[in-house]
N, C-alpha and C positions, 0 to 999 in steps of 0.2 A: 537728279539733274534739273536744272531751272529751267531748257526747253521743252515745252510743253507739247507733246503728239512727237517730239524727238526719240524716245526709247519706252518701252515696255517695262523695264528692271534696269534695277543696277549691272553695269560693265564689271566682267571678273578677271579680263585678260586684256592686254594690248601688241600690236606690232609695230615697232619701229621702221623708217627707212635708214638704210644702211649700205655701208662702202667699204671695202676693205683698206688697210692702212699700209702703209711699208715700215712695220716698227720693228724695234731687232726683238730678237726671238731670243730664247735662251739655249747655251751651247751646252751640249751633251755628250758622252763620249764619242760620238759619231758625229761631233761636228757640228753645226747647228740643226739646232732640237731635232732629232728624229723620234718623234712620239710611235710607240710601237705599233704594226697596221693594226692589229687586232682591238687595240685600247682606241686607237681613230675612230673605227665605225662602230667601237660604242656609242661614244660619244656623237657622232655623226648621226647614229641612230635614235638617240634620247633626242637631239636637236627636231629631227624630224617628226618623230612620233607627236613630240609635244608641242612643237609649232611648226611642224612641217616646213622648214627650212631645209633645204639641200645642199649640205656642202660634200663637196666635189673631191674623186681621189687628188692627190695632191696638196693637200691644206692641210697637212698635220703637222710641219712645222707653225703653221699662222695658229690651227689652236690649240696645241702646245704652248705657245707664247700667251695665249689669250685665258687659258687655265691657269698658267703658273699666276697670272694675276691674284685669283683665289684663293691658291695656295698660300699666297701670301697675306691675303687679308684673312682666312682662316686657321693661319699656321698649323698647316697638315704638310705632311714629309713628300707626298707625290702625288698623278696625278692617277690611279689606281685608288687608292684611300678617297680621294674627291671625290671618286665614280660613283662611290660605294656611297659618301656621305648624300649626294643628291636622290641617287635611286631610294634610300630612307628618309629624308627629308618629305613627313608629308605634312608640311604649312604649304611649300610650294615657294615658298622666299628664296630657296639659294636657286631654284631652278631656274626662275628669273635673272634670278643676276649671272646666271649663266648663260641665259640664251642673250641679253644684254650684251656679258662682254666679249661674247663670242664674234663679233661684229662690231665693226667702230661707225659712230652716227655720222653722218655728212651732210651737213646742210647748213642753208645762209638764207638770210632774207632775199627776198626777191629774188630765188634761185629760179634760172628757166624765167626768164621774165614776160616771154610772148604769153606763156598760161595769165598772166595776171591783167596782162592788155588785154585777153579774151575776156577775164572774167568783167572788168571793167563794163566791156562795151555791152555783155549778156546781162548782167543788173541793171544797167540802163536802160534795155531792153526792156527787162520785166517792169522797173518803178513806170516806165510811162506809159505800159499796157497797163497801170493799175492794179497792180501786183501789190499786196500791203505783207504779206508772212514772206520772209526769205530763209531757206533751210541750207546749209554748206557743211559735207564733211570735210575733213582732211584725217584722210586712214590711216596715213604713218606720220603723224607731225612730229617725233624723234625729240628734241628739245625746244621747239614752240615757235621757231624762226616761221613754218608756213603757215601753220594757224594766225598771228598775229598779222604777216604779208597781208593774206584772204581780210582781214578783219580792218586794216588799215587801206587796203583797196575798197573794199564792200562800201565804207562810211566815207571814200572819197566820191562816191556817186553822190550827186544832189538827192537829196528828199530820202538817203538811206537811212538815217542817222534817227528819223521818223519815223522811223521802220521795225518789224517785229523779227530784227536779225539775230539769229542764231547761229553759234558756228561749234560744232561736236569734232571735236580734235583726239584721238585714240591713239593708243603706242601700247607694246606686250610689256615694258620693262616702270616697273612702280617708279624707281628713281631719274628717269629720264622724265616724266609726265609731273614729278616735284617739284625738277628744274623748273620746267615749261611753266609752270603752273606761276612759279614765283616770279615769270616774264623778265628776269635780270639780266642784264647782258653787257659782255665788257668791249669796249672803245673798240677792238678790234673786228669783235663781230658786227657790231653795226655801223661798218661801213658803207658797205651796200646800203643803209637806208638813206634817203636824200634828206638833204637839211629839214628841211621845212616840215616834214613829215613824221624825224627826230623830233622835231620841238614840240611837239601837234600832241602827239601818244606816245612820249617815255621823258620821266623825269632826271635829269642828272644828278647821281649821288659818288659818296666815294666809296671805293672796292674795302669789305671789311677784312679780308685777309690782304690786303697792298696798301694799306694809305695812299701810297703815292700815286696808287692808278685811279684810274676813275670809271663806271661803269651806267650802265641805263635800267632803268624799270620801266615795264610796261604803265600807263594811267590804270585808276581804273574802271574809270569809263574804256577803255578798250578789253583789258580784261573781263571786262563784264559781258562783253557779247560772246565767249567763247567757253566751254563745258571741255575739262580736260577727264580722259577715262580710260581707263586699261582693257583691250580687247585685243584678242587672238586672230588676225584673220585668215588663218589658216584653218579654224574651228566654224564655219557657218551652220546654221542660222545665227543670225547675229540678235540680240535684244533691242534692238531700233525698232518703230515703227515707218520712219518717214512718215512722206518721201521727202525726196532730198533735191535740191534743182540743180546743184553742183557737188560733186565729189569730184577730190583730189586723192589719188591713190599712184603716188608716184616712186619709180625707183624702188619698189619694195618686190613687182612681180618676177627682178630677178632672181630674186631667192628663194623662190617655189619652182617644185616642180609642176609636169603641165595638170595632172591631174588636180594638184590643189589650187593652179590658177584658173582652169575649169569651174571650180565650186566659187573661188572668191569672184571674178567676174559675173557669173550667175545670182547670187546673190548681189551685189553694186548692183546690179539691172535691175533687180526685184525691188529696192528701195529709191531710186530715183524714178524723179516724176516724168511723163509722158513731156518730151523734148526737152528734158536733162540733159546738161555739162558734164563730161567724163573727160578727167585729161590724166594721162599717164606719162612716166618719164622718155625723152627725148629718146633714150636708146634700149624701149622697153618698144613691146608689140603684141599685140591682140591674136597674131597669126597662129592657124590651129584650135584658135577658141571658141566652142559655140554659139552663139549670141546674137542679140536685135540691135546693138549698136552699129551706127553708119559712123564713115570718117569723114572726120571736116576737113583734117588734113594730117598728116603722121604727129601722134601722139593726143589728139583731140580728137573727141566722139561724141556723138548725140545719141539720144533715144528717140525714136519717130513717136510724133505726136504735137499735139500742141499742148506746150506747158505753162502756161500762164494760168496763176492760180491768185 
């Protein structure tokens, strides 16, 4: 990794944030998918064990649909056989692309936008207390829409751009952090970003599967402030050093249960710096959780201290 006092070791896992979709499912003789209970909380269970995700009774039609994906791109007969093929699987490649597509990504630039007016006004903050290292996660950056937000916000502070910014962006799934990595993005998703801002940090090229459409690249001078890495956060201790002055860890704490958001919370605390930025998703909540985090106000936290470094 190119930040420096950022990690200990190379990242071996990542976790995305995630939404579920309304796609069709595949029909079965009972109608739409009913995946049998028993093959569910296999499945349910290998989800957890290995990135401690919790999916809910209920949801065996959704991963049913989200397995036959597989089955298709492996051409295996069902979803019994697949069970079988991951549980041997030991590289660890399909169990990824399982916990992957078990879950569809959701995200957009400048999603949740007050987080980014905070971050704004909190670097500003720091560049005129004389702050020269800026350190930013974002723990589920999913396909690279918040990493680049954070990174196109960060360099819109005066005197950032001068600055010793780094931003460590993490996801569990290899192929969503390839996307990310490669900062491409088509006409439709970067709506949300404002004109001038488009023109500033992404270049206009055209779609090589569309001609006719058109799409954006990240610069790379923006690119270049941001380290994209595979980590697990459901697996702490994590191989970072910090600390960090802002993490984003948003939308991803729905999908743990309380015990693993216990350990991830715990650890965020242990790596941000003494009056750190914690902002979590709009309709996520700390409640239950043990910790030194204050609220600024729902979905936004501090660490007591003073963090001017």
């Amino acid at each position: 990794m190119a930040a420096s006092g950022m990690h200990r070791a190379p990242l071996t896992h990542g976790r995305p944030q995630r939404e579920a979709s309304n796609e069709r499912t595949e029909v079965g003789p009972h109608g739409p998918d009913a995946m049998e209970l028993q093959l569910f909380q296999r499945f349910a269970a290998l989800a957890y064990e290995k990135a401690g995700i919790s999916i809910k009774p209920g949801k065996e039609a959704l991963v049913s649909a989200r397995v036959a994906k597989r089955l298709r791109a492996l051409s295996l007969p069902d979803a019994e056989t697949y069970l079988r093929h991951l549980e041997e699987d030991r590289s660890g490649e399909e169990l990824m692309r399982f916990l992957d597509v078990i879950s569809t990504h959701f995200t957009s630039f400048f999603r949740e936008p007050d987080h980014f007016q905070l971050l704004e006004a909190e670097l500003t903050h720091r560049v005129e207390a004389g702050q020269r290292r800026l350190r930013i996660w974002s723990a589920a950056s999913s396909t690279g829409e918040e990493p680049y937000t954070i990174a196109m916000t960060a360099l819109g502070v005066k005197g950032v751009e001068a600055l010793d910014l780094k931003i460590l962006a993490t996801d569990i799934a290899a192929d969503t952090l390839r996307q990310a990595a490669e900062g491409c993005y088509s006409a439709a998703r970067m709506e949300p970003v404002p004109q001038a801002l488009r023109a500033r940090w992404f270049t206009r090229k055209r779609d090589p599967h569309e001609p006719t459409a058109e799409m954006w690249e990240a610069k790379p001078e923006l690119k270049s402030r941001i380290s994209f890495r595979r980590l697990n956060l459901a697996e702490p201790p994590f191989p970072m050093a910090g600390p960090f002055d802002v993490v984003f860890c948003r939308n991803v704490l729905i999908y743990f249960d309380q015990p693993t958001r216990q350990r991830l919370i715990s650890a965020i605390e242990g790596l941000l710096r003494p009056g750190g930025l914690f902002c979590i998703g709009h309709t996520e909540t700390l409640s239950g959780i043990r910790c030194g985090f204050k609220m600024q106000r729902p979905s936004v936290f501090r660490l007591p201290g003073e963090g001017v470094a």
